[in-house]
GUTORGU-984069 format. One record per atom (N, C-alpha, C): x, y, z; residue in three letters. Coordinates in steps of 0.2 Angstrom, whole numbers, plus 2048, in hexadecimal, padded with zeros to 3 digits. Last residue first. Layout:
BEGIN
XYZAla...
***
This chain:
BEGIN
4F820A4ABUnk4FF2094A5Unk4FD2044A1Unk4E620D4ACUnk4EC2094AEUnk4F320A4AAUnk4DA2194AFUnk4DF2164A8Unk4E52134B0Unk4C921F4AFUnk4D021D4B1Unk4D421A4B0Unk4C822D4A1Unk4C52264A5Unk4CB2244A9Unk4CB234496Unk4CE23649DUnk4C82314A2Unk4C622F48AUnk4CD22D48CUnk4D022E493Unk4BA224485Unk4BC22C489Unk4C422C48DUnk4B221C47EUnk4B621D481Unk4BA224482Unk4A2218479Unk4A521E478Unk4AB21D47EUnk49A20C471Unk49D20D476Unk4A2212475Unk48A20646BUnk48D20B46AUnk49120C471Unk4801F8465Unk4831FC46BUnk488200469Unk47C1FF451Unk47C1FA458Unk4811FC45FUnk47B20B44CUnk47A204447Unk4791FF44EUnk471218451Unk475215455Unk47320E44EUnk46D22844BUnk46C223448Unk47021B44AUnk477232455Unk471235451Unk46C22C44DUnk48222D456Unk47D22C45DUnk47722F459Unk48722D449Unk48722644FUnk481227452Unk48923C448Unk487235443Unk485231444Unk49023F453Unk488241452Unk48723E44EUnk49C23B451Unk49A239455Unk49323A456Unk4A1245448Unk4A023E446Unk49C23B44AUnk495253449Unk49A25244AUnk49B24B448Unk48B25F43AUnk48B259441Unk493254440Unk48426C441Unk48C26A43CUnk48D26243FUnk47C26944AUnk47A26D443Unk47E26A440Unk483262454Unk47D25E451Unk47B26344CUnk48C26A459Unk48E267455Unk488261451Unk48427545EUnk486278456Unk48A270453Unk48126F468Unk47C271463Unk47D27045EUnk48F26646EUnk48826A46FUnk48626A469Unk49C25D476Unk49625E471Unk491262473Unk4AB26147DUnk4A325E480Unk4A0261479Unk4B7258475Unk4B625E476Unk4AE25F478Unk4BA24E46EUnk4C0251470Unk4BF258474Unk4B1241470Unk4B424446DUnk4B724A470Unk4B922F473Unk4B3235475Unk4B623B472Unk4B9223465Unk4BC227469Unk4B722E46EUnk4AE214464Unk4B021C463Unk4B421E468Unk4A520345FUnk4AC209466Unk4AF20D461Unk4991FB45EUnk49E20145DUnk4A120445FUnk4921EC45EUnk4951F1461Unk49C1F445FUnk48F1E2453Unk48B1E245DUnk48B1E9460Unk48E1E4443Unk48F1E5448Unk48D1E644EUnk4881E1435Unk4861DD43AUnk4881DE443Unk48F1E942DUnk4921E142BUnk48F1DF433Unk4851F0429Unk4851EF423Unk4881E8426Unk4871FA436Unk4811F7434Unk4821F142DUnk4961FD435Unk4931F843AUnk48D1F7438Unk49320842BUnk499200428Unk4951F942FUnk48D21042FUnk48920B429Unk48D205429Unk496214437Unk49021343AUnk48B20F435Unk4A321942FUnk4A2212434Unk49B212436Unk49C224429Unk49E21F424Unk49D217428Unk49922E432Unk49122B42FUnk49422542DUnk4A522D43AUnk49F22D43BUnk49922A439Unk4AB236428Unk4AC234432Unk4A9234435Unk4A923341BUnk4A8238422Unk4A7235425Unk4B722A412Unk4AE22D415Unk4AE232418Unk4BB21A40FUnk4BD22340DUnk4B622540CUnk4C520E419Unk4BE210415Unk4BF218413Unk4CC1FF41DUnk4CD20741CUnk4C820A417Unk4CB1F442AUnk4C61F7425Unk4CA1FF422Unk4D21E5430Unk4D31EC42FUnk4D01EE429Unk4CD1D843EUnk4CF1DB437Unk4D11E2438Unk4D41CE44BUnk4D11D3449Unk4D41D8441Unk4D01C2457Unk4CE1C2450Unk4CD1C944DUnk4D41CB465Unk4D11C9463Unk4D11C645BUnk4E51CB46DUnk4E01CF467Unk4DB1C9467Unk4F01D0479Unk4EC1CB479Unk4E41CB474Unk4F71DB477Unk4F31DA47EUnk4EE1D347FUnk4FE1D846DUnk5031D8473Unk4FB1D847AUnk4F61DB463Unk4F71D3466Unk4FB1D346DUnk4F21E8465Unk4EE1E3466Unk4F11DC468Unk4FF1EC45FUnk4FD1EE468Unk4F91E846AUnk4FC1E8453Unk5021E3457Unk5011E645EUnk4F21F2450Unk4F01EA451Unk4F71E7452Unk4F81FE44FUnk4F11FB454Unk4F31F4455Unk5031FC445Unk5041FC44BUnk4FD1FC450Unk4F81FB43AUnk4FA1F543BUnk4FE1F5443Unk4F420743AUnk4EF20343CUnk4F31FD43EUnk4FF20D431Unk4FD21043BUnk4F720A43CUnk4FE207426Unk50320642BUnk501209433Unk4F220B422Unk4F2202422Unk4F8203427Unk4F621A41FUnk4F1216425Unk4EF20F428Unk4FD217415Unk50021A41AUnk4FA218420Unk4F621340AUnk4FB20F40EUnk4FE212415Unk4ED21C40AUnk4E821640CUnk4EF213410Unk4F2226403Unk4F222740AUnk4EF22240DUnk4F72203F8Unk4FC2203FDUnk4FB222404Unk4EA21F3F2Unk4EC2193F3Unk4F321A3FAUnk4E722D3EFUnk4E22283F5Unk4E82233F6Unk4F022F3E6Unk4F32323EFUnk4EC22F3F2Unk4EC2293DDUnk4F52263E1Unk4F622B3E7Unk4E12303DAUnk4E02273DDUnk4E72273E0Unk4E423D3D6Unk4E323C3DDUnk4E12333E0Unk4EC23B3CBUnk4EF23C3D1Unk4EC23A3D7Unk4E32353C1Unk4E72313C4Unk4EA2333CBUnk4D82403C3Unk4D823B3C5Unk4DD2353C8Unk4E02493BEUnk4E324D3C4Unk4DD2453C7Unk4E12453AFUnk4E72463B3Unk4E62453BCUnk4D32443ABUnk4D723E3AFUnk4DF23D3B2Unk4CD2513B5Unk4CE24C3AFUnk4D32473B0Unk4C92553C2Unk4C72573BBUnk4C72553B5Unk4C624D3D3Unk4C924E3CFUnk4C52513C6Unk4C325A3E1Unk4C22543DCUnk4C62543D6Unk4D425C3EAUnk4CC25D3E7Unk4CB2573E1Unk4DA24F3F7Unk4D92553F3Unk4D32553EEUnk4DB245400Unk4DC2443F8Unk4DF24A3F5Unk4D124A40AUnk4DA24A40CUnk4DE248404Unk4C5249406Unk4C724F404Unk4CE24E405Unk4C123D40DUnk4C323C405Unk4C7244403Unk4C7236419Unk4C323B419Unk4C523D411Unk4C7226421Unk4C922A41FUnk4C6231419Unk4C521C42BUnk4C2220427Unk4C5225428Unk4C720B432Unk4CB213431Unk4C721642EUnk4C120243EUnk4C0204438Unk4C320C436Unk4C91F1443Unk4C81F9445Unk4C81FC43BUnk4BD1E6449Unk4BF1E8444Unk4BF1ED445Unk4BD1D7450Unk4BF1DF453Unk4C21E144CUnk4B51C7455Unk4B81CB452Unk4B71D3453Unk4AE1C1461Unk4B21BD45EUnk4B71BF458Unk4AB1C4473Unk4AC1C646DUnk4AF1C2469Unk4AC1C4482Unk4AC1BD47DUnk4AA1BF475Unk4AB1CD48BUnk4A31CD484Unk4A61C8482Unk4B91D048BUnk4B91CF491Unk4AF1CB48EUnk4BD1D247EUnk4BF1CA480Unk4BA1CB484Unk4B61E047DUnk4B41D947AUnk4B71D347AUnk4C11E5485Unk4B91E6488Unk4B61E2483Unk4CC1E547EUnk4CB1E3485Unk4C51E2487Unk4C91ED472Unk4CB1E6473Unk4CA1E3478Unk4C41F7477Unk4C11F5473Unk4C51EE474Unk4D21FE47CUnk4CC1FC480Unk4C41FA47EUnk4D81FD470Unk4DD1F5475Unk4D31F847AUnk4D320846BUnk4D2202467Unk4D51FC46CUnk4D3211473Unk4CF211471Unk4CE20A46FUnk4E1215473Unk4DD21247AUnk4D7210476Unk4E4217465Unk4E921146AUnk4E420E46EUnk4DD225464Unk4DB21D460Unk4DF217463Unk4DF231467Unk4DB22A470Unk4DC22546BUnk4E7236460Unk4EC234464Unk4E622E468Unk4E323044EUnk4E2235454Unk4E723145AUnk4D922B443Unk4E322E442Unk4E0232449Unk4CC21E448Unk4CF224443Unk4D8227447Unk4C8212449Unk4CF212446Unk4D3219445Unk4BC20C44FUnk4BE21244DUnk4C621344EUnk4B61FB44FUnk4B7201452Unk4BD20544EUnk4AA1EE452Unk4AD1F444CUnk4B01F9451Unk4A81DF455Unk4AB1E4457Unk4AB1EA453Unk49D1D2458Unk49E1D3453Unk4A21DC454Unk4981CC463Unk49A1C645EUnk49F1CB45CUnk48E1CA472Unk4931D046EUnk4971CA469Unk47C1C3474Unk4841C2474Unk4881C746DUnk4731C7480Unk4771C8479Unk47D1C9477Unk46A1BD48BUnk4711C248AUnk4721C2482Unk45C1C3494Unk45F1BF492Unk4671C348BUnk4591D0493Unk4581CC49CUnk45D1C6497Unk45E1DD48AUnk45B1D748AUnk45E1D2492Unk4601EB47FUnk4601E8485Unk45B1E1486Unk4671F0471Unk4661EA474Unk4651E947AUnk46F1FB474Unk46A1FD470Unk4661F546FUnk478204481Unk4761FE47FUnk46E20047AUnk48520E481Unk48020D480Unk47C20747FUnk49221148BUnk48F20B489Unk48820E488Unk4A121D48FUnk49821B491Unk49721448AUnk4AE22349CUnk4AB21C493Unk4A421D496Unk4AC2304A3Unk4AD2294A0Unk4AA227499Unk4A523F4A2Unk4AC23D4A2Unk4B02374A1Unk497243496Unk49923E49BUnk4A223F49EUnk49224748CUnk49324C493Unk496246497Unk48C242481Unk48F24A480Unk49424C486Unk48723B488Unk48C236483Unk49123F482Unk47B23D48FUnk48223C492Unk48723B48DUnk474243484Unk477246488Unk47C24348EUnk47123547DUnk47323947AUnk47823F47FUnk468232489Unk46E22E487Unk472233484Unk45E23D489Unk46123D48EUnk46A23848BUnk45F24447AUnk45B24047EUnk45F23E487Unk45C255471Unk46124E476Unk45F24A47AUnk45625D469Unk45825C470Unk45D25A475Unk45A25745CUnk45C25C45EUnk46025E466Unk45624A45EUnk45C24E45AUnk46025545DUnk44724C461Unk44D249466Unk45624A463Unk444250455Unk44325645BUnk449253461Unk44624644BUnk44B24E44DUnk449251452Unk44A236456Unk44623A451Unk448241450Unk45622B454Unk45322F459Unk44F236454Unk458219455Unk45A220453Unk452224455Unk45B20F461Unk45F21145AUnk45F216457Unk45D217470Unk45921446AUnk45D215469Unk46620F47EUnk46221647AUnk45F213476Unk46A20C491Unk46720D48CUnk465213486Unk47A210497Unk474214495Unk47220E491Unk48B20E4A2Unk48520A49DUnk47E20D49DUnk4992134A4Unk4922164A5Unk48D2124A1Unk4A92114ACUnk4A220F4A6Unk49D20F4A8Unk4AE2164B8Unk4B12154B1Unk4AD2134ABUnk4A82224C4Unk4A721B4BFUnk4AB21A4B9Unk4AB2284D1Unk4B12254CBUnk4AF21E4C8Unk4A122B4D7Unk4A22234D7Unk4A72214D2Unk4A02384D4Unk49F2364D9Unk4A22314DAUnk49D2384C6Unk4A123C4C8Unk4A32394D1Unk4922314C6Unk49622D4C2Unk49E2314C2Unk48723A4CAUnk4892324CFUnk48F2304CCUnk4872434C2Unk48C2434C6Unk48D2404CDUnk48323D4B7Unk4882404B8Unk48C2424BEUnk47523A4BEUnk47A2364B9Unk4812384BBUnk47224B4BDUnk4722444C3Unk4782404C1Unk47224F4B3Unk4772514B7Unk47724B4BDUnk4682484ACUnk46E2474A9Unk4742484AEUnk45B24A4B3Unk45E2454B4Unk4672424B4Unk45B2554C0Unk45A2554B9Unk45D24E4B8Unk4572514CEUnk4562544CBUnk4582534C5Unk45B2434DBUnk4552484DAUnk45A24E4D5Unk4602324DDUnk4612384DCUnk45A23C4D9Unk4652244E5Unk45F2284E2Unk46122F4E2Unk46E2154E1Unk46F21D4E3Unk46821E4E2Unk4762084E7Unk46F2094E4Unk46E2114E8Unk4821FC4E4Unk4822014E6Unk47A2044E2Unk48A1EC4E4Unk4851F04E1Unk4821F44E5Unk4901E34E9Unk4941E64E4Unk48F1EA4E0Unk4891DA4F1Unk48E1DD4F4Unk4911E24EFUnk4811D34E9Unk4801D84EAUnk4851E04EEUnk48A1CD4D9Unk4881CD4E1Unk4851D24E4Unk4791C84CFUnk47F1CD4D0Unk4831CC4D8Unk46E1C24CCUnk4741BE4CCUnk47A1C24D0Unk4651C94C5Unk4681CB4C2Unk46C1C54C5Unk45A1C94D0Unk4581C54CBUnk45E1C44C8Unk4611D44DAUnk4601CA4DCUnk45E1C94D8Unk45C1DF4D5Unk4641DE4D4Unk4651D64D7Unk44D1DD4D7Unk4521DB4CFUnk4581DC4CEUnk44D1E04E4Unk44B1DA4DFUnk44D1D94D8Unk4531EE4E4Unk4541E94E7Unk4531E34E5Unk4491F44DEUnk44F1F54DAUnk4541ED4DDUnk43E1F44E6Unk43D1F04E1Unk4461EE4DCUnk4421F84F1Unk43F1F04F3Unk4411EE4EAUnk4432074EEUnk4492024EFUnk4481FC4EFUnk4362084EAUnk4392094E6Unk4402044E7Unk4312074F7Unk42F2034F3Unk4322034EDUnk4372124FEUnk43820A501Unk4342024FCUnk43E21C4F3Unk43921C4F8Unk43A2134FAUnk44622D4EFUnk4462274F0Unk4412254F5Unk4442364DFUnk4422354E8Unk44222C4E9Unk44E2334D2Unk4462344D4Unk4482324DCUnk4572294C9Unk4532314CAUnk44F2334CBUnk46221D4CFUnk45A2214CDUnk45A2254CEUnk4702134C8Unk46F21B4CBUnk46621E4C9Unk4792084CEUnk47320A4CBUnk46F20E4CFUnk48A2014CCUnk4862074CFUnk47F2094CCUnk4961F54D2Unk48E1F74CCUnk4891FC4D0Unk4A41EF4CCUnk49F1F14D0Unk49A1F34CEUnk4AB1E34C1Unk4AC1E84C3Unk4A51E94C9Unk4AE1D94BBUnk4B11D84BFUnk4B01DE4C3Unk4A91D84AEUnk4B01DD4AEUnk4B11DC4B7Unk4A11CF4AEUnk4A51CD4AAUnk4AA1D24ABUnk4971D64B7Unk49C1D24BAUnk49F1CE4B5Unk4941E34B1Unk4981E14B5Unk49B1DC4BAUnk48C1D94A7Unk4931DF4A3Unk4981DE4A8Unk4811D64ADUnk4851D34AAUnk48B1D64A7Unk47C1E34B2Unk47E1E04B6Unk4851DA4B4Unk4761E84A5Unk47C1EE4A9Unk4801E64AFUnk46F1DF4A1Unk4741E149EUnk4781E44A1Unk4661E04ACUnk4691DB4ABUnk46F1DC4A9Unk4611EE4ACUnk4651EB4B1Unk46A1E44B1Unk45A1EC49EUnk45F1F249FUnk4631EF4A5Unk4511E44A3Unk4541E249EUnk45B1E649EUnk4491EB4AEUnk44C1E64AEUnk4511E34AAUnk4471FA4A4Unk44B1F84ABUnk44E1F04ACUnk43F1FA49CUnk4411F7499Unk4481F44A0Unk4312004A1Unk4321F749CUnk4371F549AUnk4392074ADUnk4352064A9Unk4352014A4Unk43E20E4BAUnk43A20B4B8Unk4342094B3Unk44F2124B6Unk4472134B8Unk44520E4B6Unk4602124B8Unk45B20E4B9Unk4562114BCUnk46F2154B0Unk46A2174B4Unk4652114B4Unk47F20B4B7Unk47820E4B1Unk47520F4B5Unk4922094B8Unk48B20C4BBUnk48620D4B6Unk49F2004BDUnk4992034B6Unk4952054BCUnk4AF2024C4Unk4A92034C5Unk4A52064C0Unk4BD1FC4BBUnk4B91FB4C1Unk4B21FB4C3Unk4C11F84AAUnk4BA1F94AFUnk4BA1F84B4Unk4D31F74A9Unk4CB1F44A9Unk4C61F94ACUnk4D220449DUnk4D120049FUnk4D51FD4A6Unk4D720F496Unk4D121249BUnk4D020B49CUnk4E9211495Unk4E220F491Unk4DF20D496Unk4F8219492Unk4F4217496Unk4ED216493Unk506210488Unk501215488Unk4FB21348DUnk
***
């Protein structure tokens, strides 16, 4: 099965602001762990002080520079972004965001929020940014019954050898209603535990084939979580509760808007209240056999 790895070319935006230097490091550090290229893309008229300065802090970073690209773009920002990343066949797109975002930004959508809706590639939010490095320990990722879960999870894998990661935990959730209705007495009780129970087995089995792909690709330390929840909200507490660095999610199936932040979608659970870095893979990324 085709899988959106490796990284060739990441890209993040970069302004100028308190948080820039830090942001770049991390963008920079990622890409030469992935061996890859480096695109930093500003929004805003380009001027001779602006480049002087972006310039200086691509030499503080270490990076080569031979392998960094410094765009300036004029008008909204999201489309920009986008379509520097359209342009530069970027494979991963690194944002800063918050952890959580107030309702009016809910609504709206913050700019990160809005590429994650919109992006074509894998995107990286970083909810830790730091000059100095944070080290990725600790994996969760989304196990749900779907066809990108394959790519999703070996590109999860790959991407925390590559972070020296030391475990990958794929978490299934499963949606309680697939039981059937609640239960009335203790007849339609027992029934509905032996068909939790059967459907938990039936999923312990498709997980299990994850994890021998795993080893064939060369697996991290990696557990398995079966949980019975809403999708979304369920892994987004699991990762907050066991400590997790980073979250990998399938991208969703279909570009996000409004009505799925009213009726909100799994993926709105996450990005509405981030547990830790949050990484969305996107299947039509560039992909090797």
């Amino acid at each position: 099965m085709p899988v959106p790895f490796p990284f060739k070319t990441v890209a993040t935006a970069i302004a100028f602001s308190p948080y820039a230097e830090a942001n770049l490091h991390e963008s920079a550090r990622i890409a030469k762990m992935l061996n890859a290229n480096l695109v930093l893309i500003h929004v805003g008229a380009e001027t001779t002080e602006k480049l002087n300065q972006l310039e200086l802090l691509v030499t503080q970073t270490g990076i080569d520079k031979e392998r960094v690209k410094i765009e300036f773009r004029e008008g909204d920002a999201v489309n920009c972004i986008l379509d520097s990343c359209k342009e530069n066949t970027v494979d991963l797109l690194i944002a800063g965001a918050m952890k959580k975002e107030n309702l009016l930004k809910f609504y709206t959508g913050s700019i990160a929020r809005n590429l994650c809706r919109k992006a074509e590639c894998s995107i990286l939010l970083l909810t830790d940014r730091s000059v100095i490095r944070n080290k990725c320990r600790e994996i969760v990722v989304s196990g749900s019954n779907h066809d990108k879960t394959e790519g999703t999870v070996r590109t999860a894998n790959y991407f925390g050898k590559v972070l020296g990661a030391e475990h990958i935990t794929i978490v299934d959730e499963i949606d309680p209603k697939a039981t059937g209705n609640q239960a009335d007495d203790d007849a339609q009780l027992a029934e509905t535990a032996l068909k939790r129970k059967e459907l938990q087995r039936k999923e312990e089995e498709r997980i299990s084939s994850l994890k021998e792909q795993l080893e064939l690709d060369g697996s991290l330390s990696v557990n398995h979580k079966c949980i019975f929840g809403k999708a979304g909200y369920t892994i987004g507490h699991y990762s907050t509760a066991n400590g997790a660095d980073l979250l990998v999610m399938n991208s969703p199936d279909s570009k996000l808007g409004i009505m799925d932040r009213v009726f909100t979608h799994d993926l709105e659970y996450v990005l509405s209240d981030l547990p830790c870095c949050l990484m969305i893979v996107n299947q039509t990324a560039k992909v090797i056999a």
